[in-house]
Backbone as a printed PyTorch tensor [residue, N CA C, xyz], in Angstrom:
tensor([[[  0.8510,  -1.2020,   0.0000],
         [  0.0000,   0.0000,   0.0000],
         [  0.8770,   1.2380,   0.0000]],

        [[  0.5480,   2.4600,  -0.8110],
         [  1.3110,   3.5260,  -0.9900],
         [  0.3930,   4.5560,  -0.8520]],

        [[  1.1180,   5.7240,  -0.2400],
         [  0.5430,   7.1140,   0.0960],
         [  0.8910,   7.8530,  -1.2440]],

        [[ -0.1960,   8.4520,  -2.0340],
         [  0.2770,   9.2280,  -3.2320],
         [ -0.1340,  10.6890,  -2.8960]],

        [[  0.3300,  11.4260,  -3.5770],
         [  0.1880,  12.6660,  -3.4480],
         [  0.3060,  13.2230,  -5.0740]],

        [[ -0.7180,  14.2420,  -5.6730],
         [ -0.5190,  14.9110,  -6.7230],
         [ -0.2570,  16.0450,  -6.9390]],

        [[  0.4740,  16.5090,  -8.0540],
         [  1.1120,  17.8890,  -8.1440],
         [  0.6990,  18.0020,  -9.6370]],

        [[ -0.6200,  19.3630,  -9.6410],
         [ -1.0640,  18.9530, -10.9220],
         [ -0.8970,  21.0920, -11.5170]],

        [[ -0.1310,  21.2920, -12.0480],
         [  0.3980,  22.1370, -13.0150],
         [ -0.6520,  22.3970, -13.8510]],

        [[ -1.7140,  23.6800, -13.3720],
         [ -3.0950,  23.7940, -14.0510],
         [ -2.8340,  24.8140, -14.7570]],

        [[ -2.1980,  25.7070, -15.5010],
         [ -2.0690,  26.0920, -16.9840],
         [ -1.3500,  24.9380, -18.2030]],

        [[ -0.5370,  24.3570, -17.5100],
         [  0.3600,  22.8750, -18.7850],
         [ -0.8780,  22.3410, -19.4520]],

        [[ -1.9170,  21.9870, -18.1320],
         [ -2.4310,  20.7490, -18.5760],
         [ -3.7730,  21.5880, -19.2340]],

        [[ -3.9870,  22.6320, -18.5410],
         [ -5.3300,  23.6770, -19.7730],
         [ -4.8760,  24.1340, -21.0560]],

        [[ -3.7600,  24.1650, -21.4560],
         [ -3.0650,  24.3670, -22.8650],
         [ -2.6750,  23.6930, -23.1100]],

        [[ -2.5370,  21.9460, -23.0680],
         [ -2.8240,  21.0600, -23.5840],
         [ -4.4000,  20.6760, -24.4930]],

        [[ -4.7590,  21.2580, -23.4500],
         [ -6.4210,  20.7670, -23.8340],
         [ -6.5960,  21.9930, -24.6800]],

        [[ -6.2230,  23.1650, -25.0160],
         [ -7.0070,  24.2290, -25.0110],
         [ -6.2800,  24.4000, -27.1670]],

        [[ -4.8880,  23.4150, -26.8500],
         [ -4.1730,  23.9070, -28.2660],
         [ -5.1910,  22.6150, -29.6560]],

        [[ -5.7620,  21.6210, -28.7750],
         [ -6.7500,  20.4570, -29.5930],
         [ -7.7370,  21.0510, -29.4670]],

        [[ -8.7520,  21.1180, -30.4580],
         [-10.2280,  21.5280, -30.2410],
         [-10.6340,  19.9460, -29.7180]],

        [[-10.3590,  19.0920, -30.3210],
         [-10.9980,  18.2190, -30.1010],
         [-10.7700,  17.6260, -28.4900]],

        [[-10.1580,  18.1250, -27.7170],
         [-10.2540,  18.3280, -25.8190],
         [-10.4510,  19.2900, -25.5570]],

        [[-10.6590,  20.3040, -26.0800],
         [-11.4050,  21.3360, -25.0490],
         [-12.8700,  20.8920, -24.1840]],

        [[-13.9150,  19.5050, -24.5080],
         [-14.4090,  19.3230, -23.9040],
         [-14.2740,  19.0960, -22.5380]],

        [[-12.6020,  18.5690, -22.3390],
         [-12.0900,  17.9290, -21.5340],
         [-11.7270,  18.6510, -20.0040]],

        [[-11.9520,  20.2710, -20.4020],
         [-11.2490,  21.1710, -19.2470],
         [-11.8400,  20.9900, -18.1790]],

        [[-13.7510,  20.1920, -18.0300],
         [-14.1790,  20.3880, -16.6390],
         [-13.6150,  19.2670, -16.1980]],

        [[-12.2990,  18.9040, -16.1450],
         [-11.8540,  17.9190, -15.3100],
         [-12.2090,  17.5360, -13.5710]],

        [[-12.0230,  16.3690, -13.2390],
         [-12.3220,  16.3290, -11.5090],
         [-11.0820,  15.5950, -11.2790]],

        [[-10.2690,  16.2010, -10.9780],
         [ -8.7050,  15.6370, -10.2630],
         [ -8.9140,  14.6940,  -9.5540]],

        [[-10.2730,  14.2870,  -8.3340],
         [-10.2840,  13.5840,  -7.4770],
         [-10.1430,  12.5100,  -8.0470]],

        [[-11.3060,  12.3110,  -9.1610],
         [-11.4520,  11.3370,  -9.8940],
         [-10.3040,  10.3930, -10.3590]],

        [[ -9.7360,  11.4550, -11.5440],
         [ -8.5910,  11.3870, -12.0140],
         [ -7.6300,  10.6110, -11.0910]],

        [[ -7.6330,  11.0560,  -9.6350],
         [ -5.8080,  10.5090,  -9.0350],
         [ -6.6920,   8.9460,  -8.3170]],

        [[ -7.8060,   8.9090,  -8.1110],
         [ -8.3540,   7.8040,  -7.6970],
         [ -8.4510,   6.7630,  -8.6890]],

        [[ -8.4620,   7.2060,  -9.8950],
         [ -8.4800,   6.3140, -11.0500],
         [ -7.3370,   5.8560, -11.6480]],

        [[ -5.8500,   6.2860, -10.9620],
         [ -4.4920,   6.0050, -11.7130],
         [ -3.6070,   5.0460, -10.4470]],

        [[ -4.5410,   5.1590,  -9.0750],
         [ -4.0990,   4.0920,  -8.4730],
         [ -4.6460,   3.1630,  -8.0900]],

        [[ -3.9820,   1.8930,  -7.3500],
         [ -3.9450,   0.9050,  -7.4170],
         [ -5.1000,   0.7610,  -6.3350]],

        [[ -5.5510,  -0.7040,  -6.1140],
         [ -6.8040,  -0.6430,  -5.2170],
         [ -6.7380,  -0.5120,  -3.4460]],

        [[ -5.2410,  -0.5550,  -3.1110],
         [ -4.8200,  -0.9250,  -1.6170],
         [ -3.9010,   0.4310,  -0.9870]],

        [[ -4.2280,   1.2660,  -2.2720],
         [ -3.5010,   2.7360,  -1.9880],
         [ -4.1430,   3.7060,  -1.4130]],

        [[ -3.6600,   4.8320,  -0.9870],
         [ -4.8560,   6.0750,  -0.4930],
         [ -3.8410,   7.4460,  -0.6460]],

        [[ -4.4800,   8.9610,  -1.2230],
         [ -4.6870,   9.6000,  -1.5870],
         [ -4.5980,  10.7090,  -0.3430]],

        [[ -3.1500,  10.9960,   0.0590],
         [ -2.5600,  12.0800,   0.6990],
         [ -2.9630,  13.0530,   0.6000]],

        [[ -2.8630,  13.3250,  -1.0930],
         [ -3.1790,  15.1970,  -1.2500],
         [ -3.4930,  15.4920,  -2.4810]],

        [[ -4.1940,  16.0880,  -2.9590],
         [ -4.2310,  16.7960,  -4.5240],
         [ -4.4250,  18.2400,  -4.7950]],

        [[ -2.9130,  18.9290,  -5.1990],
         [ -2.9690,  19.9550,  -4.8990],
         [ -2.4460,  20.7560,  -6.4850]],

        [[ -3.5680,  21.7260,  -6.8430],
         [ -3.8490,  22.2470,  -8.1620],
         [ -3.0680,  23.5660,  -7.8990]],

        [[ -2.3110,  23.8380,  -9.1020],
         [ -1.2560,  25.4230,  -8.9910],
         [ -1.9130,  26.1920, -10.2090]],

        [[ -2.3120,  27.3170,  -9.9570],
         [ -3.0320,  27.9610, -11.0690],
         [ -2.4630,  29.2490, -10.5900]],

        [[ -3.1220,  29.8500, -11.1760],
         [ -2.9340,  31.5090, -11.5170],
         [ -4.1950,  32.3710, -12.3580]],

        [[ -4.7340,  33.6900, -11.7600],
         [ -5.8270,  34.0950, -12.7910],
         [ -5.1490,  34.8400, -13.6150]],

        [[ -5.8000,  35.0760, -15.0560],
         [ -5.8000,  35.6760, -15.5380],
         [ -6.3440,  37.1000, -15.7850]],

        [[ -6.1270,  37.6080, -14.7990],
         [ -6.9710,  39.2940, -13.8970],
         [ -7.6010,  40.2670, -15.4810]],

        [[ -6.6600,  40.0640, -16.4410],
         [ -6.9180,  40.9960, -17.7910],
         [ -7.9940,  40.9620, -18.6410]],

        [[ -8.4120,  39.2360, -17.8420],
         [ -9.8410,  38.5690, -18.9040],
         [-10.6360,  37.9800, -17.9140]],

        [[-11.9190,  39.1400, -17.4080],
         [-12.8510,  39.0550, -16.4220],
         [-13.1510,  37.6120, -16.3400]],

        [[-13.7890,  37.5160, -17.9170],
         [-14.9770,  36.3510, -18.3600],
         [-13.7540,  35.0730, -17.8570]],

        [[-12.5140,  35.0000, -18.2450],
         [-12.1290,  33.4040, -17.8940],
         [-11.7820,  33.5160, -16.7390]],

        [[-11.5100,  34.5270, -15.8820],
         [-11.1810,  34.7430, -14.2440],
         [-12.5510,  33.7950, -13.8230]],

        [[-13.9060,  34.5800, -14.3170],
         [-15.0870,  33.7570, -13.7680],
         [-14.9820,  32.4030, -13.7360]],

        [[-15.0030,  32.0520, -14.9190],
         [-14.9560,  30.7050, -15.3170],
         [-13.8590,  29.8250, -14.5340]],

        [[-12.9520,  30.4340, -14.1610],
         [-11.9110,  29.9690, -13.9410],
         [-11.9070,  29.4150, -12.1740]],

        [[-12.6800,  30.5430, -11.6600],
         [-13.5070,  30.8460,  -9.9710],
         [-14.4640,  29.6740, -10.0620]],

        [[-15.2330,  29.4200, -10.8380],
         [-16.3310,  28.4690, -10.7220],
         [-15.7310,  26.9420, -10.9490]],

        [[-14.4190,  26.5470, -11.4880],
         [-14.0870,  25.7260, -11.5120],
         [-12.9600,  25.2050, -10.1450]],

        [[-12.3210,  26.2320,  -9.5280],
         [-11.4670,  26.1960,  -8.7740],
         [-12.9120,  25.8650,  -7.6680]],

        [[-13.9650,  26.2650,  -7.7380],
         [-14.7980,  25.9720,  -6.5750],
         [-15.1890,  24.6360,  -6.6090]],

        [[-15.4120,  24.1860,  -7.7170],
         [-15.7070,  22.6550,  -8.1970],
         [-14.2890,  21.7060,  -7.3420]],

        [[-13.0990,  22.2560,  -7.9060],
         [-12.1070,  21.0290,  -7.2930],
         [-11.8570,  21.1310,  -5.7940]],

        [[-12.7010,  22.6650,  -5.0640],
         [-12.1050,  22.6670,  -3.8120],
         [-13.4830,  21.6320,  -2.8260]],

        [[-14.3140,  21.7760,  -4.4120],
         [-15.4330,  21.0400,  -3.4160],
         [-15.3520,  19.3980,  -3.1660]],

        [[-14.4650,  19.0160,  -3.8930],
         [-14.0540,  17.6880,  -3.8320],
         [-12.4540,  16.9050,  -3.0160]],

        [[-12.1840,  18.4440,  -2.0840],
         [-11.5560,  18.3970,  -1.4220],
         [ -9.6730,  18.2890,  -1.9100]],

        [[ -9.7140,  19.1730,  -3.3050],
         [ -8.4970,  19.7820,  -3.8780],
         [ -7.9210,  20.9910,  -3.5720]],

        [[ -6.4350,  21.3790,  -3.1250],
         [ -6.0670,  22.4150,  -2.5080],
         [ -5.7220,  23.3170,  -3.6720]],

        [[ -5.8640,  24.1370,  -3.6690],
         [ -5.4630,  25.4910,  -4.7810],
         [ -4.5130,  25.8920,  -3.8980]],

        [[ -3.2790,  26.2730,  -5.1720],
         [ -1.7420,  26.8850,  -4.9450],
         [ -1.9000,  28.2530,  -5.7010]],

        [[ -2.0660,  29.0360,  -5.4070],
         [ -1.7030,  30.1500,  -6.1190],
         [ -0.3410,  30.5740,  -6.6830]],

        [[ -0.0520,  31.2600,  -7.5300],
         [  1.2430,  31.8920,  -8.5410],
         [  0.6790,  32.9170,  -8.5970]],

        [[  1.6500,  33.7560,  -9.7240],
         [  1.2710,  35.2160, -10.3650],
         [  1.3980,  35.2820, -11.7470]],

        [[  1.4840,  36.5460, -11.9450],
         [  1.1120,  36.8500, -13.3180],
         [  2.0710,  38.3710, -13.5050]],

        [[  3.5360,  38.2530, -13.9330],
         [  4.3360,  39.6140, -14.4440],
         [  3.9930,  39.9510, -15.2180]],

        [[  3.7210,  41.1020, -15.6440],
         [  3.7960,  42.1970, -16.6770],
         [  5.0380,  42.2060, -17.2410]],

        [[  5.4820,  42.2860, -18.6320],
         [  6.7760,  42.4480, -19.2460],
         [  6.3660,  43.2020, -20.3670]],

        [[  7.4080,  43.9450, -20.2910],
         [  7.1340,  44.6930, -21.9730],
         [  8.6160,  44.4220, -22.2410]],

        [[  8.2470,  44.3650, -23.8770],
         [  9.0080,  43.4880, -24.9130],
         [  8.8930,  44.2680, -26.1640]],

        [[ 10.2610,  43.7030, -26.7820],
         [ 10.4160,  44.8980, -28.0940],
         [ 10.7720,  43.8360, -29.2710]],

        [[ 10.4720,  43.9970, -30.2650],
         [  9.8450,  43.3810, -31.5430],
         [ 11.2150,  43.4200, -32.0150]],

        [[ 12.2860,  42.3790, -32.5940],
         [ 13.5880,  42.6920, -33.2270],
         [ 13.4560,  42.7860, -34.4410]],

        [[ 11.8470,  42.7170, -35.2390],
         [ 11.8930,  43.0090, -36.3120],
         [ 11.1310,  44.8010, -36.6800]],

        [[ 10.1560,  44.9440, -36.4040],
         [  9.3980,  46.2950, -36.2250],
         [  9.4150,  47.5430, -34.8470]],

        [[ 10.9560,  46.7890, -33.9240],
         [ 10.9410,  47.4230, -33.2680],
         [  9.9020,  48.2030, -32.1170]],

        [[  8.6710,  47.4790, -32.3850],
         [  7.7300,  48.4990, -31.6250],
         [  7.9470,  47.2510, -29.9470]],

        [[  7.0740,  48.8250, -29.1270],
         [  7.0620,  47.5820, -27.4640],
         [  5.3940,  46.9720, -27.4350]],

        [[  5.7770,  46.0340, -26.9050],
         [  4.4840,  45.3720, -26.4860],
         [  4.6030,  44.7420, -25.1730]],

        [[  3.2920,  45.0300, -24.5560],
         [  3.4940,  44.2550, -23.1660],
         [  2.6430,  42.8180, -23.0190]],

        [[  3.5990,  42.3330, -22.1060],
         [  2.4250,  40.5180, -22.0820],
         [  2.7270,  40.2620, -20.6840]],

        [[  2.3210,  38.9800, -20.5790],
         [  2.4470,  38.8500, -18.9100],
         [  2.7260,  37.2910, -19.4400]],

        [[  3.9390,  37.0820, -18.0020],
         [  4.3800,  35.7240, -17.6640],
         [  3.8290,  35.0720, -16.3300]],

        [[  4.1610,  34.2610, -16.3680],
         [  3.5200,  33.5740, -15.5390],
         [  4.8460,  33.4600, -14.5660]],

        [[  4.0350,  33.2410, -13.0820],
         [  5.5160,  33.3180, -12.3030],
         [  5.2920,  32.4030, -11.4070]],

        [[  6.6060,  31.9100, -10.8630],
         [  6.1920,  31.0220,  -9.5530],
         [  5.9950,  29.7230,  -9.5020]],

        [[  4.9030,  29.6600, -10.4900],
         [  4.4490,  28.4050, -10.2570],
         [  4.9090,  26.4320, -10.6730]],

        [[  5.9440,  26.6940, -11.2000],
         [  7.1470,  26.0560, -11.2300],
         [  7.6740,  25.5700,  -9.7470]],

        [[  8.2830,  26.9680,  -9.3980],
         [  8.7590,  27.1460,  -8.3560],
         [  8.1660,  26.0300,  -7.1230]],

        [[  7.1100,  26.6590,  -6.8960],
         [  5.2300,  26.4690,  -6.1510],
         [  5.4360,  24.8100,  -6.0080]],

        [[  5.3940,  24.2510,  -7.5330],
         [  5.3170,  22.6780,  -7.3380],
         [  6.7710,  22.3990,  -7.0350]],

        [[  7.9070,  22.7300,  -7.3720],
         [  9.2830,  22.6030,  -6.3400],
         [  9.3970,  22.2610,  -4.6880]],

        [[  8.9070,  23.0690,  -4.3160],
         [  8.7330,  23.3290,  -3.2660],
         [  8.1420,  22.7870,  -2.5300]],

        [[  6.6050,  22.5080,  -2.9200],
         [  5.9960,  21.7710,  -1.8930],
         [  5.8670,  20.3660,  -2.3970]],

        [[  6.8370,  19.5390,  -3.1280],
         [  7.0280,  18.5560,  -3.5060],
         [  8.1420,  18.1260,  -2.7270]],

        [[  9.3120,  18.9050,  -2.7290],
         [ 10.3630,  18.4580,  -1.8550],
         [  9.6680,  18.5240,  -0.2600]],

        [[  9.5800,  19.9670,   0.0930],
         [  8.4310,  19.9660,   1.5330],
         [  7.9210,  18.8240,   1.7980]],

        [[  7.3720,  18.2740,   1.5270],
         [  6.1910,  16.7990,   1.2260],
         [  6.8770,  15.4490,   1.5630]],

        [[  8.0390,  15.4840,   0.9580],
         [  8.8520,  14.6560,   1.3700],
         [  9.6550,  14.5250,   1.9450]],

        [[  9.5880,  16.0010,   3.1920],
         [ 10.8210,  16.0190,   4.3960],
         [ 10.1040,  15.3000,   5.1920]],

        [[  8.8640,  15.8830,   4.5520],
         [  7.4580,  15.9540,   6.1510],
         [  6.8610,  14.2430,   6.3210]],

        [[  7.3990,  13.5500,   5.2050],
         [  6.8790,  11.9770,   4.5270],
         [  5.5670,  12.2440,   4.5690]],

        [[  4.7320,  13.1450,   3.5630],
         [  3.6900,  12.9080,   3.4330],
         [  3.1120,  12.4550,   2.4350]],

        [[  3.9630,  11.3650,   1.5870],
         [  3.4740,  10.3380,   0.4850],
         [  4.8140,   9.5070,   0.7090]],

        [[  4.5620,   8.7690,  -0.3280],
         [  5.3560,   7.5940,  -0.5820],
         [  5.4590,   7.5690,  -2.2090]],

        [[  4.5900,   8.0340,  -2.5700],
         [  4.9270,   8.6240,  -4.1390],
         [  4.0410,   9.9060,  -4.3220]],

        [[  5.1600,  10.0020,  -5.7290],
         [  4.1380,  11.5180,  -5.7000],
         [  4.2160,  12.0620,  -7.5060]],

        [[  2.7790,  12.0040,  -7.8740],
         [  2.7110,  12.0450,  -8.8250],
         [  2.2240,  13.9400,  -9.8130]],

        [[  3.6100,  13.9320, -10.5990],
         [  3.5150,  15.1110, -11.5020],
         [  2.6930,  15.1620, -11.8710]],

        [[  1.7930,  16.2050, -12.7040],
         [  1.1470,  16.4310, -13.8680],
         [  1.4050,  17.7370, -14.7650]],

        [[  2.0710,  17.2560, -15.3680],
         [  3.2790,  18.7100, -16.3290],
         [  4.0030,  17.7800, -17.1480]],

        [[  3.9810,  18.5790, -18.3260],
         [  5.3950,  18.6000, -19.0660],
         [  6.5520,  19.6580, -19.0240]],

        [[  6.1850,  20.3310, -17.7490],
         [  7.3900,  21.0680, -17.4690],
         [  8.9320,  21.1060, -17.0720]],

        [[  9.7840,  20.7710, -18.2770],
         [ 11.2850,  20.2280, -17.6230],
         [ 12.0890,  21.1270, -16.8860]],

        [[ 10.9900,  22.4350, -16.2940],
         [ 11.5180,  22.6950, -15.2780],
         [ 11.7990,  22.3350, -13.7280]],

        [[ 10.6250,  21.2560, -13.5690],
         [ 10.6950,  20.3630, -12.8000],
         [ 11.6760,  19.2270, -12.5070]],

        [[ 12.3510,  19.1020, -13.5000],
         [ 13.3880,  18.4460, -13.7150],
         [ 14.4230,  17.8170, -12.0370]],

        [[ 14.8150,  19.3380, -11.6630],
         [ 15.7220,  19.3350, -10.4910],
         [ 14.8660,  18.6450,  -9.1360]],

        [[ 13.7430,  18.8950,  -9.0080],
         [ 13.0830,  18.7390,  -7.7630],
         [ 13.0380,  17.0270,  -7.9390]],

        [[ 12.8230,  16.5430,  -9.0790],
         [ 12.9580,  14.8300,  -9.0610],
         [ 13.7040,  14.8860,  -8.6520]],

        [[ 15.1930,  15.2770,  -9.6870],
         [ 16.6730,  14.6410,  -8.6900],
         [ 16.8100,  15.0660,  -7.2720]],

        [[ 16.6510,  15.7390,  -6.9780],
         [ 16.8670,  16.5790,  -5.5300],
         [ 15.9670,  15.6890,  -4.7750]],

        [[ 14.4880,  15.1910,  -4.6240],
         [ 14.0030,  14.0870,  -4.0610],
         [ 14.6710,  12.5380,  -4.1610]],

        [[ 15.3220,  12.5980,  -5.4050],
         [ 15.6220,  10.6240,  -5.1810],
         [ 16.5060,  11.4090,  -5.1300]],

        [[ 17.9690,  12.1110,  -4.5170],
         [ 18.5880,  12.0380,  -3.8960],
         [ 18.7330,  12.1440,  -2.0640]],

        [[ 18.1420,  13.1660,  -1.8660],
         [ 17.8770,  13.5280,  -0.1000],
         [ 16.6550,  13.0010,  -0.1860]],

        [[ 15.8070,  12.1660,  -0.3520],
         [ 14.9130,  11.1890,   0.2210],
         [ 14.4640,   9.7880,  -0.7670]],

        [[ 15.0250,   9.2430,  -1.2270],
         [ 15.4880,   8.2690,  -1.9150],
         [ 14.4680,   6.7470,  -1.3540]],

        [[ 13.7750,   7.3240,  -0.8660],
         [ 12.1880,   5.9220,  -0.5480],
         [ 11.3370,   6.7850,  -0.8470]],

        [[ 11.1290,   8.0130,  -1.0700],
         [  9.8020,   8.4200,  -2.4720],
         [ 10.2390,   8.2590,  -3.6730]],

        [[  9.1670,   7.7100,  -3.9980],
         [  8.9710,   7.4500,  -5.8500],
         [  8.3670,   8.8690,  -6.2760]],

        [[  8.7320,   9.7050,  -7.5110],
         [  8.1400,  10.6470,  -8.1860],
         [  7.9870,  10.1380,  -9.6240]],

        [[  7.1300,  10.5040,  -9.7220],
         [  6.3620,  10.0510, -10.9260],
         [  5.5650,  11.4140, -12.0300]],

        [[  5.4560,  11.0730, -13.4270],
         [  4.8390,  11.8750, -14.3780],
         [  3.7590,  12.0170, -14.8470]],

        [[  2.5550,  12.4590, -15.4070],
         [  1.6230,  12.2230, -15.9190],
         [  1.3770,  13.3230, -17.3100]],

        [[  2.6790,  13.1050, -17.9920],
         [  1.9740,  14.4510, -19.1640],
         [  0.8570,  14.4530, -19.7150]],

        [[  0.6650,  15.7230, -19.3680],
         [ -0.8960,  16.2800, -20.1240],
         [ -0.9720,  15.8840, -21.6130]],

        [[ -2.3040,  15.4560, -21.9510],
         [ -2.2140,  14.6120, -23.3050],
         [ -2.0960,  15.9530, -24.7400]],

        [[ -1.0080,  14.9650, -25.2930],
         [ -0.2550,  15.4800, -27.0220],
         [  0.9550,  16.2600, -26.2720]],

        [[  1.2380,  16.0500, -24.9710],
         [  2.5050,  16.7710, -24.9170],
         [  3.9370,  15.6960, -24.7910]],

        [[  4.8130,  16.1370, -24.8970],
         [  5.8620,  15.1720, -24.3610],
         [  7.1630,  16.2620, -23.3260]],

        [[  7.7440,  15.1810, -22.8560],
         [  9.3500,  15.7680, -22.8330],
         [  9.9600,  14.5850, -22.4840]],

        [[ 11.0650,  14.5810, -23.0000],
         [ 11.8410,  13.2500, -23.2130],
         [ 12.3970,  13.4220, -21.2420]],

        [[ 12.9200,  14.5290, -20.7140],
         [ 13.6620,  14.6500, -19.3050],
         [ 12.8550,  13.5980, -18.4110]],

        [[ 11.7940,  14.8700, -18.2480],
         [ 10.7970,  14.3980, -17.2840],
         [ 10.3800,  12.7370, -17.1100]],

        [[  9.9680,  12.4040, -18.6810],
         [  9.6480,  10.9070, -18.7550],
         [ 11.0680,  10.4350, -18.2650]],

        [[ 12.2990,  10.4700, -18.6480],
         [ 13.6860,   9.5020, -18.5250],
         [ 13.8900,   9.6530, -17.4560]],

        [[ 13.7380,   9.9940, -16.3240],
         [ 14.2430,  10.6260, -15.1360],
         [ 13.3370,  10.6820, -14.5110]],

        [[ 11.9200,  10.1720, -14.3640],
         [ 10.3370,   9.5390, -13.5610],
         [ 10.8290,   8.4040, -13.1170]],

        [[ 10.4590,   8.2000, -11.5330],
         [ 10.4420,   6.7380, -11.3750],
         [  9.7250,   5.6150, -11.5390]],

        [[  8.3760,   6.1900, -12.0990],
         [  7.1350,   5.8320, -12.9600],
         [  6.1100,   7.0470, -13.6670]],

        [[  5.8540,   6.2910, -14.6110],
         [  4.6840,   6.9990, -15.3850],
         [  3.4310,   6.5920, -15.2860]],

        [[  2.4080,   7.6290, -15.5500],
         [  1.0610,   7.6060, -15.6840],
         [  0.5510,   8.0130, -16.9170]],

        [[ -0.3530,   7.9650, -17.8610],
         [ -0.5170,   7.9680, -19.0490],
         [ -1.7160,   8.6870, -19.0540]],

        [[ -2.1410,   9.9060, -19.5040],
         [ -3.3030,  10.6430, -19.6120],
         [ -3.8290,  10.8030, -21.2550]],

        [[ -4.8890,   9.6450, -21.2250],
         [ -5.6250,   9.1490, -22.5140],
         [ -7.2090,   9.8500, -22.5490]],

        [[ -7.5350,  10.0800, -23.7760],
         [ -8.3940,  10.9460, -23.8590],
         [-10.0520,   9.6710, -22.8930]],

        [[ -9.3760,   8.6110, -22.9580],
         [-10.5510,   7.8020, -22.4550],
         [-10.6190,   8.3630, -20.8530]],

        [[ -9.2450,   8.2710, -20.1190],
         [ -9.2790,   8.4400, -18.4450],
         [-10.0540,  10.0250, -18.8200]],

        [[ -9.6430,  11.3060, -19.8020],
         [-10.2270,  12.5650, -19.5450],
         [-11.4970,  12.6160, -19.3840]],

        [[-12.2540,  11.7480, -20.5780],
         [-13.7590,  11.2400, -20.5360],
         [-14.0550,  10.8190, -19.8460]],

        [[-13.8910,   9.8500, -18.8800],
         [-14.2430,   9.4720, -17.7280],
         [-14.1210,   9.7270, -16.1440]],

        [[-13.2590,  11.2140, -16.1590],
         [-13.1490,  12.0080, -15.1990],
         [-13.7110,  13.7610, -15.1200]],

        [[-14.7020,  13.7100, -15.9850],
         [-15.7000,  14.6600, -15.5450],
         [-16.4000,  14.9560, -14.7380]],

        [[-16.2340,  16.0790, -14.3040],
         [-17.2860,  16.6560, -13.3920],
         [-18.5340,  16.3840, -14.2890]],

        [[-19.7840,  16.2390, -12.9460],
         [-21.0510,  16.2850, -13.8790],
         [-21.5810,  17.9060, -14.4850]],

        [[-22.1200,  17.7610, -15.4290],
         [-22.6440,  19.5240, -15.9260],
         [-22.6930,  20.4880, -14.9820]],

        [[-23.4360,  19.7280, -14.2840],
         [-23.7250,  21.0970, -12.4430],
         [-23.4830,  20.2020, -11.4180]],

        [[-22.4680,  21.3220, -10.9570],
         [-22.4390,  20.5010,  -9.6390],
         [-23.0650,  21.9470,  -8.4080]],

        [[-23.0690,  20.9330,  -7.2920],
         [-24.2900,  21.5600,  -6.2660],
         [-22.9400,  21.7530,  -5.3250]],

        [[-23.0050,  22.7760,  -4.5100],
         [-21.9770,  22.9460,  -3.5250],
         [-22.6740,  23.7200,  -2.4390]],

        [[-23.1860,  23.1970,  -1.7850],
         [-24.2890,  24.2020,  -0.4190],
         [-25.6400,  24.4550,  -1.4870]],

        [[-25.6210,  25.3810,  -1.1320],
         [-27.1960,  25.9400,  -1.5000],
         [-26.8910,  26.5360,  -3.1280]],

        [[-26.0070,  26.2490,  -3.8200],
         [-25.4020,  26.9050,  -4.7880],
         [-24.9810,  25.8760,  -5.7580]],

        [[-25.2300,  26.1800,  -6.9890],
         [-25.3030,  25.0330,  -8.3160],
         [-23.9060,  26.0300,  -9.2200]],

        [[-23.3010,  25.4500,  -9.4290],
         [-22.2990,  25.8480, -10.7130],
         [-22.3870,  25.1790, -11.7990]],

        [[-22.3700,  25.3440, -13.0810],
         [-22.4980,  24.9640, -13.9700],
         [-21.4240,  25.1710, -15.3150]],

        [[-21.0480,  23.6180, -15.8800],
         [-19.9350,  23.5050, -16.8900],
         [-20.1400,  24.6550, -17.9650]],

        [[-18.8770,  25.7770, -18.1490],
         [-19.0000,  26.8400, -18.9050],
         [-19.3570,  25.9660, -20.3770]],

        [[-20.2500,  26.9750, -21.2250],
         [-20.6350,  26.6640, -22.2050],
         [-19.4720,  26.4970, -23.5340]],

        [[-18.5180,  27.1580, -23.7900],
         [-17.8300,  26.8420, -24.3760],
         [-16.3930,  25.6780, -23.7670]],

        [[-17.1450,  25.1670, -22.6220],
         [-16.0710,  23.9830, -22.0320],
         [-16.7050,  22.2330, -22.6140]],

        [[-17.9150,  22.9120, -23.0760],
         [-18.7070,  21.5790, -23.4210],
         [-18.0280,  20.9260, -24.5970]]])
């Protein structure tokens, strides 16, 4: 029997879904579901903890974005917050500036409380969800200074990275069948209050 814990990288895996039309159905995901469905039957389910960030510039997906973060907290998923820099940037061909925003932190965010996690032994494995090979170091840095957790991958589907997979001490495989079968239902009820799957998430 193993204690798992998830570390699920919620812009990777929404621009996964978001660059296929054909998964964008897929965004009302239920993580609970999901990490209950990738283990084994004699295991149990430490933590599942989602790293996001709003997008403050675009009301309408902030909403959308609020009504879903309420969905995974209602199923007893922790939200990590990050940020969002402002950068302005200059064009090396037309010279003009433009400003955009990066995303910050949240790399970092799953670093951190992945190694944390495993000072504290609060899994026995602990499963990615990113193709971020910035994550890279926090594997080695765990199977080195705590070397009886297993870390493990789950890239978000159509992505790859060769690191992450070669350097997992196991993988998990995210198939458009497990996405289909880890939906939230259309509305979900949370107290006296119904939320409902955004219309262009259908």
């Amino acid at each position: 029997m193993s204690r798992y814990c998830f570390y699920i990288d919620g812009f990777n895996v929404y621009y996964a879904l978001k660059t296929n039309p054909a998964y964008h159905k897929y965004k009302w995901l239920n993580y609970r579901k999901l990490a209950e469905s990738v283990i084994y039957a004699n295991d149990t389910i430490a933590g599942i903890f989602y790293f996001t960030t709003f997008v403050k510039w675009h009301p309408k997906n902030v909403e959308r974005h609020k009504m879903y973060i309420s969905a995974l907290r209602n199923v007893g998923v922790e939200i990590i917050h990050g940020r969002f820099l402002e950068k302005h940037i200059q064009c090396h061909k037309c010279h003009q500036h433009f400003k955009t925003h990066v995303e910050k932190q949240t790399d970092v965010n799953i670093a951190l409380k992945i190694l944390g996690d495993a000072v504290d032994d609060l899994y026995d494995k602990a499963l990615i969800i990113s193709a971020d090979s910035d994550l890279l170091p926090v594997i080695k840095s765990v199977q080195h200074h705590a070397p009886d957790k297993e870390i493990g991958v789950m890239l978000p589907i159509g992505s790859s990275s060769f690191e992450l997979r070669q350097n997992a001490g196991f993988r998990r495989k995210m198939s458009e069948e497990l996405l289909r079968d880890c939906q939230f239902p259309d509305e979900v009820k949370i107290g006296n209050t119904i939320i409902k799957r955004p219309q262009n998430w259908r």
